[in-house]
C-alpha positions, 0 to 999 in steps of 0.5 A: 500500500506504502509503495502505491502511494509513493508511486502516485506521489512520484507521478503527482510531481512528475505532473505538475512539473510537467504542466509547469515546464509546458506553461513556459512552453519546454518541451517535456520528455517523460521517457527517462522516468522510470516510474511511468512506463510505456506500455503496448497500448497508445491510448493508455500512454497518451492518457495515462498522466491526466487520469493519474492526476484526475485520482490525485486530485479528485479521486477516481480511480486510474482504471475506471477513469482510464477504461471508461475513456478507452470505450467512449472513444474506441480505444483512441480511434473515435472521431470525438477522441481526435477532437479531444474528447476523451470520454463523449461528453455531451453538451446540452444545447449547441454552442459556439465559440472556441471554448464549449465549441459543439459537434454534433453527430449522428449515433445510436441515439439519434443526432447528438451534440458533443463538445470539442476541446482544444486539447485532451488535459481540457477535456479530461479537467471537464470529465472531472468537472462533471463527475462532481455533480451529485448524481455522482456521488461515489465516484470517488472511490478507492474500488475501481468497479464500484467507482465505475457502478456509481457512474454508470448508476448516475447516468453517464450514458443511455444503453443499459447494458453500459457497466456490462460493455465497460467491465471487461475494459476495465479488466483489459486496462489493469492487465495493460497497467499491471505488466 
């Protein structure tokens, strides 16, 4: 347990170093990190760092997060992933304007507006934006499955069968993140 934390203590100071050194526009270069490996799946190493922070700073479990997003976006092969959204988040009405821009597309329900983001850390501070309403609750959670429930169980998407399509994700992400 002792060495877990480390390791997202470790990860936490990668991160903000990270986001510090990008402000002042230097290039950042993980590769030498040992604690944060590259794996055999794109997807999980292009996100790896924003769902370490977004269970640092709000509480969501890695896999959940991370495995959520591989299915919303087809594993990183989605039209919306490639307009940065991550994990399909939806908008409520059309906007427009750089920020809160909208796409809309035509899926299993029918014609649907999703939001477009002007990079994936954007998009991953509005996945924990939106976990925050209280429809929510029990998200943050230290049991990744149970977290996932409490998400599924708060309406993040229509289909019924959504936990069911999500669970064996979430077994693939731990076996990826375990090697």
């Amino acid at each position: 347990m002792m060495k877990k934390y480390a390791v997202l203590l470790f990860g936490a100071l990668i991160i903000a170093l990270c986001f510090k050194l990008q402000k002042t526009g230097a290039a950042v270069d993980l590769g030498h990190f040992p604690l944060i490996k590259k794996t055999r799946n794109k997807f999980i190493d292009d996100n790896y760092l924003h769902a370490l922070e977004t269970e640092r700073s709000f509480g969501v479990p890695v896999i959940t997060s991370l495995s959520q997003g591989a299915m919303e976006s087809g594993w990183g092969k989605s039209k919306l992933y490639n307009l940065n959204n991550v994990h399909c988040i939806k908008c409520k009405k059309h906007k427009t304007g750089i920020k809160g821009c909208c796409i809309t597309i035509n899926n299993s329900d029918g014609i649907s507006a999703f939001k477009v983001y002007g990079s994936r850390k954007e998009s991953w501070d509005a996945y924990v934006k939106t976990l925050s309403k209280s429809r929510y609750n029990g998200a943050v959670n230290d049991n990744y499955i149970e977290s996932a429930k409490f998400i599924a169980k708060g309406g993040w998407a229509t289909e019924h069968d959504y936990i069911e399509r999500w669970m064996p994700i979430m077994g693939k992400v731990k076996n990826i993140l375990d090697e």
